[in-house]
Structures are given as structure tokens and as C-alpha cells.
N, C-alpha and C positions, 0 to 999 in steps of 0.2 A: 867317850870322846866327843869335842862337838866338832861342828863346820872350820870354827879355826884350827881345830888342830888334823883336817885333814892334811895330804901329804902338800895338794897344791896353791891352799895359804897358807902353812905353816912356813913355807920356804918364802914365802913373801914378808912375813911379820920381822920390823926392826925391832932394836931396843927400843926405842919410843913407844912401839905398839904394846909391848910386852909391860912397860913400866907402865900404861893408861889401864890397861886389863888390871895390873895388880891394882893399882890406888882404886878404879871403880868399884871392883869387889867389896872393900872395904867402905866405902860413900855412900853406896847405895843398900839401905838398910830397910827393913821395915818401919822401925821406928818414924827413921829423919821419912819416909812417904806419908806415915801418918799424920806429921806436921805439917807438912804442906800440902794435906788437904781440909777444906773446910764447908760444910759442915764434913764429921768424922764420914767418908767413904764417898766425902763429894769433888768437886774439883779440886786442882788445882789451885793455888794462892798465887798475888805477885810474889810473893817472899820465897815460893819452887823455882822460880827463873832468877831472880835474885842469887840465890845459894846457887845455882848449876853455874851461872856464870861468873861466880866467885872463882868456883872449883876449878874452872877452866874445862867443862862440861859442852859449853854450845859453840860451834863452828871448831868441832874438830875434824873435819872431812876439806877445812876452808885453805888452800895456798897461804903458809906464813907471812905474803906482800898484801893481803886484805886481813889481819888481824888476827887470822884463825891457827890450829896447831900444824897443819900440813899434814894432817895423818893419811887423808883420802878419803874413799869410801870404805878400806879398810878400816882406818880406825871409828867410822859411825858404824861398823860392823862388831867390831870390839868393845865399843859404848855399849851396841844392844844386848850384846849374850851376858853383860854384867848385871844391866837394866833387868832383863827378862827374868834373873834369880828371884824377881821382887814377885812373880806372879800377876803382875798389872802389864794389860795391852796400852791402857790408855795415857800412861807417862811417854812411853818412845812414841806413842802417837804424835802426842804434842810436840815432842821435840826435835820430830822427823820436820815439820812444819817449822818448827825456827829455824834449825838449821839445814835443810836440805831444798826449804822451799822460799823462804822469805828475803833468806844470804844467800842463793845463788841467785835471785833476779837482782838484787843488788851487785852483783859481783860483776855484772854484765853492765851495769848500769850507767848514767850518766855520773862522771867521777863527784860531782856537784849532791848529786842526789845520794851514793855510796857514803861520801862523809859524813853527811847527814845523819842516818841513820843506821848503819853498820854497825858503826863501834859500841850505838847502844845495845841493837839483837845480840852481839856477841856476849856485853856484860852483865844482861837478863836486865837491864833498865827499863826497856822495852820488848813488850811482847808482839809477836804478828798473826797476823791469821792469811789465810787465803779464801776468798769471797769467789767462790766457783759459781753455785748451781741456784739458776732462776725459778721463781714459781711454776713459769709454764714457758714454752717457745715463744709462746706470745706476747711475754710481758718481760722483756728483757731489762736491765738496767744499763742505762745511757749516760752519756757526757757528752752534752753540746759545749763549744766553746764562746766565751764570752767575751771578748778583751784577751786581756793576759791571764785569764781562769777558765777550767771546767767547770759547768755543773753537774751533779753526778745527783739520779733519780733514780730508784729501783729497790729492789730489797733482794736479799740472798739468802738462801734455807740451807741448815744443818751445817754451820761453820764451827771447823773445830778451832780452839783457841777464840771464838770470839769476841766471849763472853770476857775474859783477859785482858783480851789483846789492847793495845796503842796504835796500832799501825795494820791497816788493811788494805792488801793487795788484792784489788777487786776489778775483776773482771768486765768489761762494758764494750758499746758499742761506741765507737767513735769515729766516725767522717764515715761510716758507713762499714767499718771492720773490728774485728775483734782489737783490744787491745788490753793492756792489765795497768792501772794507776792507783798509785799509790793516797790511802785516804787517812788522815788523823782521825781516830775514833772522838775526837775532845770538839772537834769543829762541827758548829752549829747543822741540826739538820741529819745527825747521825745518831741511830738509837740501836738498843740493844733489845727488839720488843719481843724476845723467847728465850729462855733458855730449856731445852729441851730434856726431857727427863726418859732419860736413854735405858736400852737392858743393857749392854757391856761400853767398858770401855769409859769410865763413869771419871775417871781423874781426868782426861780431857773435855771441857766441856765443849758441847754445841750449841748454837746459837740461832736465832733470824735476825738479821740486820736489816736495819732500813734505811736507805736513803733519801731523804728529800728535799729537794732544792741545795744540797753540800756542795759549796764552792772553794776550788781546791785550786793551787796556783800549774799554767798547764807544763810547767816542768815536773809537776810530779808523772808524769807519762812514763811507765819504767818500758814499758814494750810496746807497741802496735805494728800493724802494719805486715802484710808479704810476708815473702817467704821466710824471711829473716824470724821474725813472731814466732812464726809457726816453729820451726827449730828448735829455738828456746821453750817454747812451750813443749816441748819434747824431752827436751835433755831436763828440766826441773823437774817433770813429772815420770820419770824413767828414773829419777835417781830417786823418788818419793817410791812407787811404785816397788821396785826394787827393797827397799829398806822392811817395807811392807810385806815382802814373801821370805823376807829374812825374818823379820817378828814369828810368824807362821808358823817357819822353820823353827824354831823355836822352841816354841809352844809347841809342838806336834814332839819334839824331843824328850818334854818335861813329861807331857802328857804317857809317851811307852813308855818311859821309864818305871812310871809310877803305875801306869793299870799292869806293865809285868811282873811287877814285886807282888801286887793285889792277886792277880791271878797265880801267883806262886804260892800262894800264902792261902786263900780262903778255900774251902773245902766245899765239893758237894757229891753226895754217892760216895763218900769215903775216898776221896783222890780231890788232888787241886785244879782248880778250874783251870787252870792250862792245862791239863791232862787231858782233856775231853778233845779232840778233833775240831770239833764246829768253831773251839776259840782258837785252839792252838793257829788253826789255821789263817782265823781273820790276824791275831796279831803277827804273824807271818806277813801278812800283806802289808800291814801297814809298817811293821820294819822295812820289806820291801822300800814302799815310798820313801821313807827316810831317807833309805840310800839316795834315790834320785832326787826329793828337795834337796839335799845339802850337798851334792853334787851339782846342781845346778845353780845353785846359791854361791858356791864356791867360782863358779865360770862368770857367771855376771859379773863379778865381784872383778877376778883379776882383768876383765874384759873392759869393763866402767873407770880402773885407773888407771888401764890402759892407753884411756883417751876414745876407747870405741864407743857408741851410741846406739845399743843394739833395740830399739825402740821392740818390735812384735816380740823378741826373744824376752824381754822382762816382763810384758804384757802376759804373755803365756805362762811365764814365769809365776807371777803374784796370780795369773790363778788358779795353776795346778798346785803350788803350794798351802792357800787358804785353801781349795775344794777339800783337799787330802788331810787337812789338820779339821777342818769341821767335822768331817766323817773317821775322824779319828776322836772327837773328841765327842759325839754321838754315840759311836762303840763304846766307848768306856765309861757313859752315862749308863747304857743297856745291862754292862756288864757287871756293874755293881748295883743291879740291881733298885731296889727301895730308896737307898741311898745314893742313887743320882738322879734320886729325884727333888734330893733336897735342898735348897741353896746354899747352905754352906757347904756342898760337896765342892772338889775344886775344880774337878772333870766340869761340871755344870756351868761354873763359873768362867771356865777357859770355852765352853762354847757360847757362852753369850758374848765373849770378848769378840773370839772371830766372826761371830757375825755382823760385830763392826766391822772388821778388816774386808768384807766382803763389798762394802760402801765405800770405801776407803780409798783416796786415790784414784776413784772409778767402781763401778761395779763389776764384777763379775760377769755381767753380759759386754759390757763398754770393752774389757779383755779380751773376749773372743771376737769380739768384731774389729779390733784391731788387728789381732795376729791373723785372721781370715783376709782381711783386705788386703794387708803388705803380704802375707806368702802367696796368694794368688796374684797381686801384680808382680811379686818376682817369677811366678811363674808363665807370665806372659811375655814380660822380658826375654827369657831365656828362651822361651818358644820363638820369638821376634830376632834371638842373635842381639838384643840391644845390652854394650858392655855396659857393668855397674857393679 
């Protein structure tokens, strides 16, 4: 059984979700993954966003008034567990990024700047990325304005989709605050100078980009500014963040399934390695965890198309889920021995996956330090009587 068919989205799932689970199952093959990467086990192609957005693949989580199928985050919930059949982290990677990250800052956006470019992320005409993380605190990337343009200076490390992408939504300083503007990767003064040769997660690729002297017209501005920024920069990264502890979820599913049939099946001392105590035990635990990722997977989930914005709750989220699926997928490297030591094992292969997921969206520490800040100031709220 997975996470959809617990008791509390099962009774949420319409026809619609039901009919995308059966056609995805069917679409997403090994083969058609093969194809659209190039070299064989390397990125992603334009021609994988092409075909998803034939299929009707990207912006299913999107309101049917901007393009998308209206499914929710259920239905990029239903996209993933068909996706994750494939055994690659790094395809929902990227596509958590088109659609969860590039069409929701549009979806807020200036209606001017949405027509723009919308319709194409939906039809995989165009690819995006999101341009986060600087070399150092020191050396930010900026946009002074000029006229009626920005120029935008700086470079950004480890961008998934970059290498791809058409459209970067990148991060800068502008009038002295964070803001996110949108850059054509085709406009003079933008380069692609890294494509990073990563251990998992090898069909999305990463990138360094550079910017220098890109002048860009200043409506492409998709956010800046106050409190309002800051919000939005919550809710797209909550809903990325999230999508991410559901991959996890996942994987940590595929992963016991498979080391319990192994340890059913492989013998040592004349008895099956689940019969010895020391395993039985560990894989006891990490069913354990199951239960509560996919229970907690399951909460977000109805919670996020609920309308709620549970920011530290999915933080905590994506990283109890990645910890528990790494150290689950570590165990079952140990357990099989010799052979997870070897790369084609799959255990091996799913843990070099998650230890992208642990970059992903944030790190792992970036998690804890957010659920630590927000439940500590709810807890001084409440200690203060302050309503919220």
C-alpha cells in the first residue's frame, strides 16, 4: 500500500486523480527515460519537457484559470509515486522545479509577465531554473537599475535545470533587498560556465551560471520587497520542500520492500537474515519510520490544499523524511553486504540519489534551523498570551 492509498488521501483522491495515476503508470517507462537522456545516464534533453508537456505532465498542481490541470498538490503527489516507479530521484527533481517552483512565482505574478511565459513552462517549450545560492555572503549577485532595465551581475552555484533551462529565476539584491527576476538565459552576458558532474540525481542537471553586465527590462521583477516577498518566498519553497519529503517517502518505501524480500530470501547460519534479531530488529525500525513519513506526507499534503502554509511543519518534514530514507538506504547497502558495495547495486544507487535530496530545496541543517526558530517563537508567543 503507498501514501495514496492511506485511509486520509484516499478519500480525497477524485476521478481526475485516479485517471492521472492510471495514464502516468503507463508513460512513464524506462525506456521513454532512456530517451530523454543524453549522454545515456546523463541529463535530461529539451525534447523530456517537450513530451511531459505534450502529455499534459507539467502544471498539474496549477488552478485550471492559469493553464494548469487543477489537480493540487495532490495530483504532483500522484505524478510522483508513478515517476518514482522509474528508480530516478533526479527527473521529479527537475520537475518539481518547473512546476512547483518557476509556475507558482508566475502564478502570483504580474498578469503581463504570466502571459509571457506561463503558457510556455506548461507546454515544456521552455525550461526554468531557479538561481538560489551565491559563492559566498560576500559576493552576492545584484541588479542596479538603469533606465527602464536592470543589470544583473553575479554568478549562482549548483542550479538544477540550468544547464536546460530558458528562463532563470534568480535571486538578487535590488534597492538594497532580496528580490527574484526573471533572466532569459539567450540575453547577452549570461553563460552556462559548469555543468557539475554530480554522485545522484544525474537526469537533473546542475549548473554555475554567470552573470555579467545582463540587461534585462525592469518588469521582469517577479517579487521583491517586504513582507509580502518574504511570504511568497515561503509558500514556493514549502510547496518544493514538501514534494521533496514526499520523493523520500518514496524511495524509503521501494527501498523495505526490496531489502525485506532480500533478507527473506538470503541465508546465513542456515536461517534467513531476517531471522537473526540484530536485522529483524533494525528493519522493524525503519518500518517504524514509514509509518510516520507517510503519515506525515499524507498531513501536509491535505493541509497544503487546504490553503494552509504550514512553513516549520514541512521543513521538519523534508528532513525527518530524507534523514530516515538515507539511513535506510545505508542499512541496506550494509545488509547486502559485498554487494552494496557495487554500483549497480540499487540500495547504493538510491543512496547517492538522497544525498541530493539533502541539498535540495535547502539542506538539512537550513531545516532544522527553521523549525527551531518558528517553534521557539511560537513558544514565546504563547508564553507572552500573544493570539496567532
Amino acid at each position: 500500500m503507498s501514501v495514496l492509498e492511506s485511509g486520509s488521501l484516499a478519500a480525497l483522491l477524485t476521478p481526475a486523480h485516479h485517471a492521472l495515476r492510471e495514464r502516468a503508470r503507463d508513460f512513464f517507462t524506462d525506456a521513454r527515460l532512456a530517451g530523454w537522456r543524453e549522454p545515456a545516464n546523463g541529463p535530461l534533453t529539451g525534447r523530456a519537457w517537450r513530451e511531459l508537456g505534450e502529455a499534459g505532465y507539467l502544471g498539474v498542481s496549477l488552478p485550471t484559470e492559469f493553464g494548469g490541470a487543477g489537480l493540487g498538490v495532490l495530483g504532483s503527489l500522484v505524478l510522483g509515486e508513478a515517476v518514482s516507479r522509474l528508480g530516478d530521484v533526479g527527473l521529479p527533481l527537475g520537475m518539481h522545479v518547473q512546476n512547483e517552483v518557476a509556475c507558482q512565482w508566475l502564478v502570483d505574478a504580474d498578469p503581463v509577465l504570466r502571459a509571457e511565459f506561463l503558457p510556455r513552462l506548461l507546454d515544456g517549450r521552455l525550461v526554468a531554473c531557479q538561481a538560489d545560492t551565491d559563492p559566498s555572503a560576500d559576493e552576492p549577485t545584484t541588479a542596479v537599475r538603469d533606465g527602464d532595465d536592470l543589470v544583473v551581475n553575479g554568478a549562482k552555484l549548483f542550479v538544477i535545470n540550468g544547464a536546460v533551462a530558458g528562463l532563470c529565476f534568480t535571486r538578487v539584491l535590488l534597492d538594497g533587498s532580496p528580490a527574484i527576476v526573471a533572466v532569459d538565459k539567450d540575453r547577452p552576458g549570461v553563460r552556462v560556465a559548469e555543468v557539475y558532474d554530480k554522485l545522484g540525481t544525474r537526469s537533473a542537471d546542475s549548473a554555475r551560471l554567470e552573470f555579467t553586465d545582463v540587461r534585462v527590462p525592469a518588469t521582469r521583477v517577479v517579487s521583491s520587497g517586504g513582507v509580502g516577498r518574504h511570504l511568497r518566498w515561503n509558500r514556493v519553497m514549502t510547496l518544493l520542500r514538501f514534494l521533496i519529503a514526499a520523493d523520500a517517502a518514496l524511495v524509503h518505501r521501494r527501498l523495505l520492500d526490496r531489502v525485506t524480500r532480500y533478507a527473506g530470501e538470503r541465508a546465513l547460519g542456515g536461517r534467513p537474515l531476517a531471522a537473526w534479531p540484530v536485522n529483524s530488529h533494525a528493519l522493524a525500525r525503519f518500518r517504524a519510520d514509514l509509518e510516520l513519513v507517510e503519515a506525515g506526507v499524507a498531513r501536509a499534503c491535505a493541509r497544503l490544499d487546504a490553503g494552509a502554509w504550514p512553513v516549520p511543519e514541512v521543513a521538519a518534514l523534508k528532513w525527518f523524511c530524507v534523514e530516515r530514507a538515507c539511513a535506510l538506504a545505508a542499512a541496506c547497502c550494509d545488509l547486502e553486504g559485498g554487494a552494496g558495495y557495487m554500483w549497480g547495486n540499487p540500495s547504493l544507487r538510491d543512496l547517492a540519489q538522497l544525498r541530493g535530496l539533502r541539498m535540495a530545496g535547502g539542506s538539512q541543517t537550513t531545516m532544522l534551523t527553521i523549525t527551531n526558530h518558528s517553534f521557539a517563537a511560537r513558544a514565546e508567543w504563547d508564553t507572552a498570551g500573544v493570539a496567532r
